[in-house]
C-alpha positions as CSV (number, residue, x, y, z in Angstrom):
1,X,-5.2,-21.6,16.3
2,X,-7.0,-21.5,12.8
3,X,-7.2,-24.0,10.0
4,X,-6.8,-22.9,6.5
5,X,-7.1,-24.9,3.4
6,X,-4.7,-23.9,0.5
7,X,-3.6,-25.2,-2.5
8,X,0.1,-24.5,-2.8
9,X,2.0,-25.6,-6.1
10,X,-1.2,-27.7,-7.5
11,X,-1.7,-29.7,-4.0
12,X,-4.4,-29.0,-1.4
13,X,-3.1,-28.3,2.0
14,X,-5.3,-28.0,5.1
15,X,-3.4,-27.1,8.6
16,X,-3.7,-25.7,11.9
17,X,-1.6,-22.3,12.6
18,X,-1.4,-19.6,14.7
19,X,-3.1,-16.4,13.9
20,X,0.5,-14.8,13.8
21,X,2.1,-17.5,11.5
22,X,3.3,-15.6,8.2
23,X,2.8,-17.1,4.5
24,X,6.8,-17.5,4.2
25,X,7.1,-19.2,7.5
26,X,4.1,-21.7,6.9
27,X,5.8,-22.3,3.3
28,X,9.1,-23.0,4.3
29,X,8.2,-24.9,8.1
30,X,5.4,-26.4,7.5
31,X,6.0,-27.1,3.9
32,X,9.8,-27.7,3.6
33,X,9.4,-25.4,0.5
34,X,12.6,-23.7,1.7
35,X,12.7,-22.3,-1.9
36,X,11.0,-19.1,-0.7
37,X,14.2,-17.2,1.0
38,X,13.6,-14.9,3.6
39,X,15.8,-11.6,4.1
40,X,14.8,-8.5,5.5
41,X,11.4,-9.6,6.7
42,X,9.9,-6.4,6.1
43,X,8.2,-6.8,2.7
44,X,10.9,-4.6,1.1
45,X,13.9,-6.9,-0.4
46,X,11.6,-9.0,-2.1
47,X,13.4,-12.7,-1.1
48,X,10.0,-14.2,-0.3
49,X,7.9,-13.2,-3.4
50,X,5.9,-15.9,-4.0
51,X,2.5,-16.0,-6.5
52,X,-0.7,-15.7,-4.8
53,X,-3.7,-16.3,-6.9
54,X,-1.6,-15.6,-9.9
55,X,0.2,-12.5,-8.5
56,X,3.5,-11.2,-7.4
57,X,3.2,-11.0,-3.2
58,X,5.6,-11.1,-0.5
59,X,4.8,-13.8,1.7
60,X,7.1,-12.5,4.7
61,X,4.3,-10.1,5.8
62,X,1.3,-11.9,4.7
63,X,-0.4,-14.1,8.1
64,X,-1.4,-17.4,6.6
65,X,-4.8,-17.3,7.5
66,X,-5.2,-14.3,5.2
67,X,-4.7,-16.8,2.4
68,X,-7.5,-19.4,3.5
69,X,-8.5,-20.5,0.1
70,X,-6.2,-19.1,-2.2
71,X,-3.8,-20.6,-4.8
72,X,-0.3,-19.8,-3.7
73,X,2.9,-21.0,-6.0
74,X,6.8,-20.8,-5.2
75,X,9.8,-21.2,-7.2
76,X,9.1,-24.7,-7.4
77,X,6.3,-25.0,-8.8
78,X,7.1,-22.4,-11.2
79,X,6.6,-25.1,-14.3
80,X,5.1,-23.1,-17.2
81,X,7.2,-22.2,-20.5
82,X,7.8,-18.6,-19.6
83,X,10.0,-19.8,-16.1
84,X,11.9,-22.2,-17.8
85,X,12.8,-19.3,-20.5
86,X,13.7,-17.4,-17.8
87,X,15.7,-19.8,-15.7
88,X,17.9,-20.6,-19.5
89,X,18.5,-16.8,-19.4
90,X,19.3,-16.2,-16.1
91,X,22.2,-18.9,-16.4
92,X,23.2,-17.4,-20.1
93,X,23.3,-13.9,-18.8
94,X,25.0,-14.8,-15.6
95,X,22.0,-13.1,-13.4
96,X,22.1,-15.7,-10.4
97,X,25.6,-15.0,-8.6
98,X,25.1,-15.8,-4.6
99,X,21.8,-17.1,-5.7
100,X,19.8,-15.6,-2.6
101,X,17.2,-13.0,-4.3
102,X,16.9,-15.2,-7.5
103,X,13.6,-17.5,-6.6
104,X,11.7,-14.1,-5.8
105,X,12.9,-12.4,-8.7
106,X,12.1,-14.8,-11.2
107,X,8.5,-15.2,-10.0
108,X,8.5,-10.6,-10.2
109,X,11.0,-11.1,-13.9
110,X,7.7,-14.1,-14.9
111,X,5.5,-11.0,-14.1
112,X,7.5,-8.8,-16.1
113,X,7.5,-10.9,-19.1
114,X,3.4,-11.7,-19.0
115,X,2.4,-7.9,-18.6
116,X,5.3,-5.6,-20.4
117,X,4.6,-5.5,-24.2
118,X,8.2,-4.1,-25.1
119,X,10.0,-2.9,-22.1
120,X,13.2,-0.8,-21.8
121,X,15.9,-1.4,-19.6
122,X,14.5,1.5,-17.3
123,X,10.6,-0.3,-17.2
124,X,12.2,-3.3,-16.3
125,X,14.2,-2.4,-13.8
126,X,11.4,-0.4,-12.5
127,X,8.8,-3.2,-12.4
128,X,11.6,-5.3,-10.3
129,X,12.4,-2.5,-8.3
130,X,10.7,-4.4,-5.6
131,X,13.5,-7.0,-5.6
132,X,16.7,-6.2,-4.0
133,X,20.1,-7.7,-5.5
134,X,23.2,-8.0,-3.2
135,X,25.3,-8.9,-5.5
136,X,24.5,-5.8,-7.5
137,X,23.8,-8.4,-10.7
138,X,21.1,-6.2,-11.8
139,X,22.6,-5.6,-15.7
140,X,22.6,-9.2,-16.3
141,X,18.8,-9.7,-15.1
142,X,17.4,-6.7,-16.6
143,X,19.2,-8.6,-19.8
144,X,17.5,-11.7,-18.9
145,X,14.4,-10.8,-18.7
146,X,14.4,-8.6,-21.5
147,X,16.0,-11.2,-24.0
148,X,12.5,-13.6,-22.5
149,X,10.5,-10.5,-23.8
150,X,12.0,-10.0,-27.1
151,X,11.8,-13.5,-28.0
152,X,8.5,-14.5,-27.2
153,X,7.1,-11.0,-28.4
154,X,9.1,-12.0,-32.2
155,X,7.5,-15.7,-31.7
156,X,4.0,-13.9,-31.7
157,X,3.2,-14.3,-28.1
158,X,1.3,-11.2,-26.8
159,X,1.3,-9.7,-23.6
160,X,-1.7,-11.0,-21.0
161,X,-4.3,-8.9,-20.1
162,X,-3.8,-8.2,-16.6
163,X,-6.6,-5.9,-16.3
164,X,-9.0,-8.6,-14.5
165,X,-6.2,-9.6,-11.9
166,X,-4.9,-6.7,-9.9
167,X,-2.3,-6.8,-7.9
168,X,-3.5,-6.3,-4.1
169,X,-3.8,-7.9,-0.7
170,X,-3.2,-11.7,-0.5
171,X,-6.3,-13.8,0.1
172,X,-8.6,-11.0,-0.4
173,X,-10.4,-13.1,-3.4
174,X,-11.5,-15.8,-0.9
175,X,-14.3,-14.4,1.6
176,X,-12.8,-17.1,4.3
177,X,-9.8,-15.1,4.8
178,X,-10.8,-11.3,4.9
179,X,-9.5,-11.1,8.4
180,X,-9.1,-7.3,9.5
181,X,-6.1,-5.8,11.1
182,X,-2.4,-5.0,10.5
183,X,0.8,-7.1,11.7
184,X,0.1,-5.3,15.0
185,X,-3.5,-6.9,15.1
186,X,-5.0,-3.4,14.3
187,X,-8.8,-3.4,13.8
188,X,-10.8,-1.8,11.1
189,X,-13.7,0.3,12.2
190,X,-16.3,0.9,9.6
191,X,-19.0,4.1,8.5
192,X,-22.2,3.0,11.1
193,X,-24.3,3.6,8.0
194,X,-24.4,2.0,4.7
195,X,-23.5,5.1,2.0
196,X,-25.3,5.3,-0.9
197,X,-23.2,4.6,-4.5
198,X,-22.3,8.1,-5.7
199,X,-23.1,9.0,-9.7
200,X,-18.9,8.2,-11.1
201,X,-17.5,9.9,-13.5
202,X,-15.6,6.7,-14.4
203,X,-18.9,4.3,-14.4
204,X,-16.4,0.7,-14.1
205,X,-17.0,-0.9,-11.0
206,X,-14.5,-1.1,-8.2
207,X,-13.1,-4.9,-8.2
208,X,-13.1,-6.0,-4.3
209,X,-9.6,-4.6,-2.7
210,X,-8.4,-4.9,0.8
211,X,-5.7,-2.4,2.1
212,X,-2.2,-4.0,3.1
213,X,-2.2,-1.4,5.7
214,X,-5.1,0.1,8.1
215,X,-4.8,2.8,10.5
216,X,-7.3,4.4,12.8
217,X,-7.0,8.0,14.5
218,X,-9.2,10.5,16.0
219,X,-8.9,14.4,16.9
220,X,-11.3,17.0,17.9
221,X,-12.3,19.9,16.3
222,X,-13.2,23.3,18.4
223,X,-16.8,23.7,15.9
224,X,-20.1,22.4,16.2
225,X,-20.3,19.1,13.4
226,X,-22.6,20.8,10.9
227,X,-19.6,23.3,10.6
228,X,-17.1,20.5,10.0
229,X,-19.0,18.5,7.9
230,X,-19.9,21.6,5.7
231,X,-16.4,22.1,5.7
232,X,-15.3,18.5,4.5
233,X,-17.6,19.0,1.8
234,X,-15.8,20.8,-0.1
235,X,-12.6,19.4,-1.9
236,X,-10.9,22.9,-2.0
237,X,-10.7,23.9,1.6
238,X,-9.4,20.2,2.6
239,X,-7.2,19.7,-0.1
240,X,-5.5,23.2,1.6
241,X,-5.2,21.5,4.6
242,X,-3.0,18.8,3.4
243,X,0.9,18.8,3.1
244,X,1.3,18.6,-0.8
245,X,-2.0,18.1,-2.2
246,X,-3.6,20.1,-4.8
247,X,-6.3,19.6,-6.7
248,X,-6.8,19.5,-10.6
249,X,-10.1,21.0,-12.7
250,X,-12.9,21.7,-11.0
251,X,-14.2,19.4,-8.3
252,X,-17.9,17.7,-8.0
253,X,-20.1,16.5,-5.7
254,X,-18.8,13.0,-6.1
255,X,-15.1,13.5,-8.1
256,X,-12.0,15.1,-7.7
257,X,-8.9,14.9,-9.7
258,X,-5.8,16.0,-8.4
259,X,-1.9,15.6,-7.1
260,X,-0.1,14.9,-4.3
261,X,3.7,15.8,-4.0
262,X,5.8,13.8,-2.3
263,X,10.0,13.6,-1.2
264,X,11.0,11.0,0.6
265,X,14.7,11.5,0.6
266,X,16.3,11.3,-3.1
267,X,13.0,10.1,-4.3
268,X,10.5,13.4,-5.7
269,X,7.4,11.9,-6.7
270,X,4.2,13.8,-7.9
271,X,1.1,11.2,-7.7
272,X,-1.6,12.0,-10.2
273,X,-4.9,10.5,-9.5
274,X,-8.4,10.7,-9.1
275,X,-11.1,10.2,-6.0
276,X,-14.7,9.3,-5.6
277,X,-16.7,10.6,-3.0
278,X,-19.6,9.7,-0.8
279,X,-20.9,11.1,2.0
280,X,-24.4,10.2,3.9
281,X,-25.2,13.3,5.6
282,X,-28.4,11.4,7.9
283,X,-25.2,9.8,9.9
284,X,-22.3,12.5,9.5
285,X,-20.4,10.1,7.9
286,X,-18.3,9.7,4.8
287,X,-16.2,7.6,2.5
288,X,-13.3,8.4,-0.3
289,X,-11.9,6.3,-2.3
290,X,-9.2,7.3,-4.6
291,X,-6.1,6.3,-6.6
292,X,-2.6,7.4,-7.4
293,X,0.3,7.3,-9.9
294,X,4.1,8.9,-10.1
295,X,5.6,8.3,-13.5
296,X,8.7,9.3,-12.7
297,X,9.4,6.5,-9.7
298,X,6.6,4.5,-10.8
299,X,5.4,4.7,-7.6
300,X,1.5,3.6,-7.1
301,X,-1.0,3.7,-4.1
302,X,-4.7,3.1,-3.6
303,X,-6.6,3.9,-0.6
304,X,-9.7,4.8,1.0
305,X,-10.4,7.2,4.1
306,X,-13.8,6.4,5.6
307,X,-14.8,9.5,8.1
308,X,-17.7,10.1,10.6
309,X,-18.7,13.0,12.6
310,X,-19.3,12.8,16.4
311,X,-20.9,15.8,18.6
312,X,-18.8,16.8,21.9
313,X,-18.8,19.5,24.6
314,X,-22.7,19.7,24.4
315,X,-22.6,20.2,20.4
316,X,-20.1,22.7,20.8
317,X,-17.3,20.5,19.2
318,X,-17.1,17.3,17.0
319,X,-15.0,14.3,17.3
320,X,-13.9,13.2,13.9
321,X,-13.2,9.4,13.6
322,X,-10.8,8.4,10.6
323,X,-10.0,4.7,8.9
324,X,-7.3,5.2,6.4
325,X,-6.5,2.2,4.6
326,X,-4.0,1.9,1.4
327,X,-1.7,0.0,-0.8
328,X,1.6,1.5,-2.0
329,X,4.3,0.0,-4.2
330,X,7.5,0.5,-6.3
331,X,10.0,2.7,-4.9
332,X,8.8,4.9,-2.3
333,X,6.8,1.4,-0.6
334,X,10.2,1.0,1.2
335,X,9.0,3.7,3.6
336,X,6.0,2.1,4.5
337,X,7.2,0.2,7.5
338,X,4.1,0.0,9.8
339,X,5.5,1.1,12.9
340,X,7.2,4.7,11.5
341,X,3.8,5.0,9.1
342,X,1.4,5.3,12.2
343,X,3.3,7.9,14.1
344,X,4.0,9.7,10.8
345,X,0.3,9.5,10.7
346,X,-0.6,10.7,13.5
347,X,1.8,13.7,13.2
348,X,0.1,14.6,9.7
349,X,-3.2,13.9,11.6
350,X,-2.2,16.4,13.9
351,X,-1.2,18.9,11.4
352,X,-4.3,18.6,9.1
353,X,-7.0,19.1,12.8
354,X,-4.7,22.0,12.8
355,X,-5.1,23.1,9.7
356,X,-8.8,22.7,9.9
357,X,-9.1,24.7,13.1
358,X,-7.3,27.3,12.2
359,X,-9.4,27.4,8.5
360,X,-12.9,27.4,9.9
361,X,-11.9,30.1,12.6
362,X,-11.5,32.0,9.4
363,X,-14.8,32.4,8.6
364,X,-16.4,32.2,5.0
365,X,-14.4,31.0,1.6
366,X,-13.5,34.1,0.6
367,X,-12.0,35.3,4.0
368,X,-9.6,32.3,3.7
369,X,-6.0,32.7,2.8
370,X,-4.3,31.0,-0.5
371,X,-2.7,27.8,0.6
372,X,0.9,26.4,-1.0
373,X,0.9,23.0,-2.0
374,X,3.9,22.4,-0.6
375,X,5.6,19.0,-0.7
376,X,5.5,16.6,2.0
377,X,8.9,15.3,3.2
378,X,8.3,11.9,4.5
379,X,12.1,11.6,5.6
380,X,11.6,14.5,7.5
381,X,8.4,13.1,9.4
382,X,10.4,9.6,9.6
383,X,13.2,11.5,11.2
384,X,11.1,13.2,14.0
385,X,9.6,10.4,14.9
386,X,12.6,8.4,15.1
387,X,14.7,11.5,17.2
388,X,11.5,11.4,19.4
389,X,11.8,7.9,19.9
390,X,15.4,8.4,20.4
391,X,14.4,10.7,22.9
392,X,12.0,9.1,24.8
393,X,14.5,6.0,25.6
394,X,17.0,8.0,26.8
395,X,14.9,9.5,29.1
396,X,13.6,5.9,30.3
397,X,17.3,5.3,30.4
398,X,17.9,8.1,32.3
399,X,15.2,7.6,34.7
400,X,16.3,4.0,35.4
401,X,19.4,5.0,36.6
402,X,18.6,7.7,38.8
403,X,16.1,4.9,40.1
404,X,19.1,2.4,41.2
């Protein structure tokens, strides 16, 4: 058990939970704020979207403790002038039907109307794309919310500067609850050495971010670690070792701009971004912290791959240790189900030590073949995994039988 102090709606609550207890649960159990609907408990229909320091969050996979601290609101305590716009124009435009989705799309519709200066239909309906209707009323929301828009924008009310409040992990404001670890109480393992701050291209600071989801693997690479870790750095030759990345300009030490091409079944998205770079050569150890954008879905993702270099086999060979950690949302976050997105992990894992073995028994730079950027199919990693799976229980099946 833990105790956490939050203030939810205006009032201060402090309670004893279970580690495992999840924001939407402790809202609507311990609260009676059964405003906050829960559907597909997977962070992808949007039901439970409740405000968490001021943003848009989905409370169904958040643990409780991670908000120790924090400001959360719900549909009911949704007060302020732009909710009650909206709630008059979902009943004019008829956006409520069955009613089920409706408290977590008005607090993602509240968002829509703070940040979008002028939206289309299509920037709206991409910006609640996280919000799943099934009723299929989405015409007369995308109305709603624009009619909220168009008339506060002709009463002179401009757009809030979001810039100082981005969207990211719940809690992660309030130092009591930065607890590591994933729904599957996975830990995160950090670089054994402090890295120096790299000279950035873009000098802004990075605001503090915690990834929604952390994963740790490890593989082993046939070469001596001054090998590998001449090899990693340069953006070029690992770039070629990734399914569908490709980078843009020319490189440096510490920044890389680039794109990474992506299908996850109907969905083609190309993500544009950028990376900065540190590595701390005394420890064999590295960092990279980068971020991404598709236009086209609009698609985002942040994340950071922390690295460190290991000798094995005498010297002869070098364990790599990885921490990947990232956020991803709009349309392609649907695919990031925990479970699937580690053992798709560990397959692209898998292909990149590949990759790298197969590059450094090349030899030199110029001995090395031109690399495609092809893209990478996440449906058909997803589907591998899942015929493996498939697999693997019949056999268990199988086995059980022949055992009675």
């Amino acid at each position: 058990m833990a105790t956490v102090s939050i203030t939810i709606n205006g009032i201060g609550v402090e309670a004893e939970v279970e580690a495992r207890t999840h924001l939407a649960d402790f809202i609507r159990e311990h609260r009676n704020l059964t405003g906050t609907h829960l559907g597909c408990e997977h962070g992808v229909c949007g039901a439970c979207t409740v405000l968490i320091d001021g943003a848009p969050a989905r409370s169904c996979i958040t643990y409780a403790v991670a908000c120790d601290g924090a400001s959360i609101t719900t549909v009911e305590g949704l007060e302020d002038d732009v909710s009650a716009e909206l709630r008059d124009a979902f009943s004019r435009e008829h956006a409520l039907q069955c009613g089920y989705c409706t408290p977590g799309m008005l607090v993602s519709a509240r968002d829509a109307v703070l940040r979008l200066p002028e939206p289309d239909d299509r920037e709206i309906r991409v910006l609640l794309s996280g919000n799943l209707c099934r009723c299929t009323g989405y015409v007369g929301i995308v109305r709603a919310v624009k009619s909220v828009v168009a008339d506060r924008r002709a009463r002179g009310i401009a757009p809030a500067d979001a810039s100082g409040n981005p969207l990211g992990p719940v809690g992660s404001a309030h130092p009591a609850g930065r607890l590591t670890g994933g729904a599957r109480g996975g830990r995160t393992t950090h670089v054994s050495a402090p890295l120096a701050v790299s000279a950035r291209r873009d000098s802004r600071p990075l605001e503090e971010w915690r990834p929604q989801v952390t994963i740790e693997q490890r593989f082993i690479v046939h070469h001596p670690p001054e090998v590998v870790w001449a090899f990693l750095g340069r953006p070029e030759e690992v770039a070629a070792c990734l399914p569908g990345a490709k980078l843009v300009g020319t490189p440096t030490e510490n920044y890389i701009e680039g794109l990474l091409r992506v299908r996850a079944g109907p969905i083609a998205a190309e993500f544009a971004g950028s990376a900065e770079i540190e590595r701390d050569v005394s420890h064999y150890a590295g960092m990279i912290r980068g971020r991404g954008k598709d236009n086209r879905s609009g698609s985002a993702t942040r994340g950071e791959i922390a690295y460190k270099l290991s000798p094995e086999a005498g010297g002869g060979a070098t364990r790599v240790d990885v921490t990947v950690g990232y956020t991803l949302t709009g349309m392609l976050a649907q695919f990031s189900r925990s479970g699937l997105i580690r053992d798709v992990a560990n397959r692209l894992t898998a292909a990149f030590a590949t990759n790298l073995e197969a590059r450094l028994a090349n030899g030199s730079l110029n001995q090395l073949p031109p690399v495609s950027a092809a893209e990478l199919n996440v449906v058909t990693l997803v589907m591998s995994v899942v015929r493996d799976r498939i697999g693997r229980l019949l056999r268990r099946m199988l086995g059980q039988r022949k055992g009675t």
